[in-house]
N, C-alpha and C positions, 0 to 999 in steps of 0.2 A: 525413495521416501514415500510418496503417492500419498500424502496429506491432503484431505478434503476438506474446507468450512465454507457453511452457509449462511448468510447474515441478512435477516430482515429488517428494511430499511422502514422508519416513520416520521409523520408528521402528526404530532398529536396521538390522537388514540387510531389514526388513519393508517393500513399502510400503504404503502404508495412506491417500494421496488424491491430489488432483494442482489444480492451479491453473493458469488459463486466466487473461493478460492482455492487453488487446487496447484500441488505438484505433483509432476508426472513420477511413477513408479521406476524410471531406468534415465540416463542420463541420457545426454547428447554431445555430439562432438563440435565445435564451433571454434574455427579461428587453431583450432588443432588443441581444443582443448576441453576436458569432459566437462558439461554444463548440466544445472540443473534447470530444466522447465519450469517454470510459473506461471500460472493464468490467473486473471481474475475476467469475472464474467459479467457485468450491471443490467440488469433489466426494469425496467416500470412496472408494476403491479395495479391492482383496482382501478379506480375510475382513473391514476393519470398515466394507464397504459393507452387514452386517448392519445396521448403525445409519441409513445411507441420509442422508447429507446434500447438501444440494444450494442452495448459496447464491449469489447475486448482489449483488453491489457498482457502483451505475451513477453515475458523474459527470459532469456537465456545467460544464466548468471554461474558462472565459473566455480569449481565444488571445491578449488584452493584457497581464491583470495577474496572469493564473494563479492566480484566485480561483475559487469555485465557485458557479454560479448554482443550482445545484438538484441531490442526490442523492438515489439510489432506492436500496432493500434492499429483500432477500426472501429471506425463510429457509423453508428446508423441512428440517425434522427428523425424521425419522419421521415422527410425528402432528402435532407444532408446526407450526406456518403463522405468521409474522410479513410484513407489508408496511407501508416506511412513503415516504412521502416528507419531503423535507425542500427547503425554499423557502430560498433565501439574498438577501436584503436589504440590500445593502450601505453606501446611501444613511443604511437609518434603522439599519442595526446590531442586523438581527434575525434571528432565523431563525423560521419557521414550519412546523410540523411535521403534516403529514396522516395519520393511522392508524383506520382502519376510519373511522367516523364522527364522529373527535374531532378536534378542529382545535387546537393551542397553538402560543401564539407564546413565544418565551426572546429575552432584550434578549442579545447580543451584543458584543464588543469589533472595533475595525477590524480590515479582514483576516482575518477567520475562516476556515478551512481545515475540509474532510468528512476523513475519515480515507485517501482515495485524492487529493484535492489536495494536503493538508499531505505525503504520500511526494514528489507529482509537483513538488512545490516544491524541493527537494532536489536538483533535475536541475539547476537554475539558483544553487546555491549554488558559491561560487569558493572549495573547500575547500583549493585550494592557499595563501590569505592565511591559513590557521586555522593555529595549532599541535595537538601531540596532546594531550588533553584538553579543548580548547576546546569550548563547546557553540554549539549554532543553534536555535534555539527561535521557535514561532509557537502560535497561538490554534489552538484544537479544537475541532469539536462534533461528540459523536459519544452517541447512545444519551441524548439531553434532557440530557445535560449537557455545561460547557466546559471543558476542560484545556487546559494548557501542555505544547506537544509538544515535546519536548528531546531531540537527537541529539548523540550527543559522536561528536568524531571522535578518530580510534583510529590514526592514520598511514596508511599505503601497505605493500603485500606486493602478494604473486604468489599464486595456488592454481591448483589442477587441476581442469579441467571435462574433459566427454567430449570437447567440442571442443580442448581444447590448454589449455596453462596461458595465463593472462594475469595481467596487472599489475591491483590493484585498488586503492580505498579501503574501510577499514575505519569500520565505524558502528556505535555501541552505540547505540539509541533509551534514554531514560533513564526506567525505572519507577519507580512511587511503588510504598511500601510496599504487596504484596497475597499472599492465600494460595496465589493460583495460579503463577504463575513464582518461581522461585527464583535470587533477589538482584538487586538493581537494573541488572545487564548482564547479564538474562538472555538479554537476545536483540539479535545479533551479526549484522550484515551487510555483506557484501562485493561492492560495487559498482564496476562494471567502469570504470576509472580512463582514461578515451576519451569522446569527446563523445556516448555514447548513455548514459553514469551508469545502466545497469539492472544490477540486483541480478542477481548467477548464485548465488547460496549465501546461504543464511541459517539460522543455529542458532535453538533456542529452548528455554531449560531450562524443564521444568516442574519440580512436586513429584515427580510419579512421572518422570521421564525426559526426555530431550531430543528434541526430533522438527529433524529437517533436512530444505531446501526446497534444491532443487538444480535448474538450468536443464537443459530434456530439448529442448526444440525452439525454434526460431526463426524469424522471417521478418518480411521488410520495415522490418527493422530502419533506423533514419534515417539510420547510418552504418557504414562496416564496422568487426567486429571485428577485434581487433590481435591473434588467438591466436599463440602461443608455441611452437612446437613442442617 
């Protein structure tokens, strides 16, 4: 595949980091079974590259059923260091989770989704049969615990990238009650409406403010874009 996108994150007219997502060009074998690579990459940019963040998101997500055999994290915050993995089991409906020295296993529901399969599943949803407000909902494990991941869909528009305007769909992901975002569609994304479904724009209200993720570069994209002059 070896799909490239680059996303500048903002605060205001600030920006303040950027996001790297990428599939690898050739598969991999895992669990005895060929997977596709995914990364996504986050970094700090301008002045709040004082706080210095620098994370990774790695999936290995199966080229059958678009499940995930095995994801990696690693967080660098300042001083924080986090690394884990996470083993996906599909058979017994488990995940096991490797962190420094400690080994746990959590029982599972079918089809569990890492929190970059459950997005890459969404590529494959035929949101043309949905009405507006309809939700799409699958299984989560993400941080030793599982949720229900819930995407309502929001209709069809147009918006403005650097590239040109194009036609998209709209997707609210649906939040449970929490102190960090504000209100249950706090965060809104607009998915390019053509058979490559990748996000160019996505909002995100917090308590203090909104930060927007906007597509800055591309390459090797699976299919071309339809921009709008």
């Amino acid at each position: 595949m070896g799909e490239e996108y680059n996303y500048r994150v903002k605060y205001g007219i600030l920006t303040i980091g950027s996001a790297n997502v990428g599939v690898d060009n050739r598969t991999y074998q895992v669990n005895g079974l060929p997977c596709y690579k995914i990364h996504i990459y986050g970094r700090t940019e301008g002045i709040t590259d004082l706080f210095r963040v620098r994370n990774t998101y790695t999936t290995y997500m199966d080229t059958l059923n678009y499940l995930p055999q095995k994801f990696e994290y690693s967080a660098r915050e300042n001083n924080y260091k986090r690394d884990q993995v996470l083993y996906f089991d599909h058979n017994k409906n488990v995940v096991v989770k490797k962190e420094k020295e400690a080994i746990d296993t959590y029982n599972v529901p079918d089809n569990i989704h890492d929190v970059i399969s459950g997005y890459y599943s969404l590529r494959h949803v035929d949101f043309s049969q949905y009405t507006i407000g309809q939700t799409y909902s699958a299984p989560l494990f993400f941080d030793d615990e599982y949720y229900r991941f819930k995407v309502r869909y929001a209709g069809k528009g147009t918006i403005k990238t650097r590239f040109g305007k194009i036609n998209v769909l709209k997707l609210n992901p649906v939040l449970p009650d929490n102190k960090l975002f504000k209100g249950e569609d706090a965060i809104r994304v607009w998915v390019s409406d053509d058979r490559n479904r990748v996000p160019v724009k996505i909002e995100v209200d917090f308590s203090f403010g909104t930060i927007v993720m906007e597509i800055r570069k591309y390459k090797k994209n699976l299919f071309p874009f339809n921009w709008i002059d």
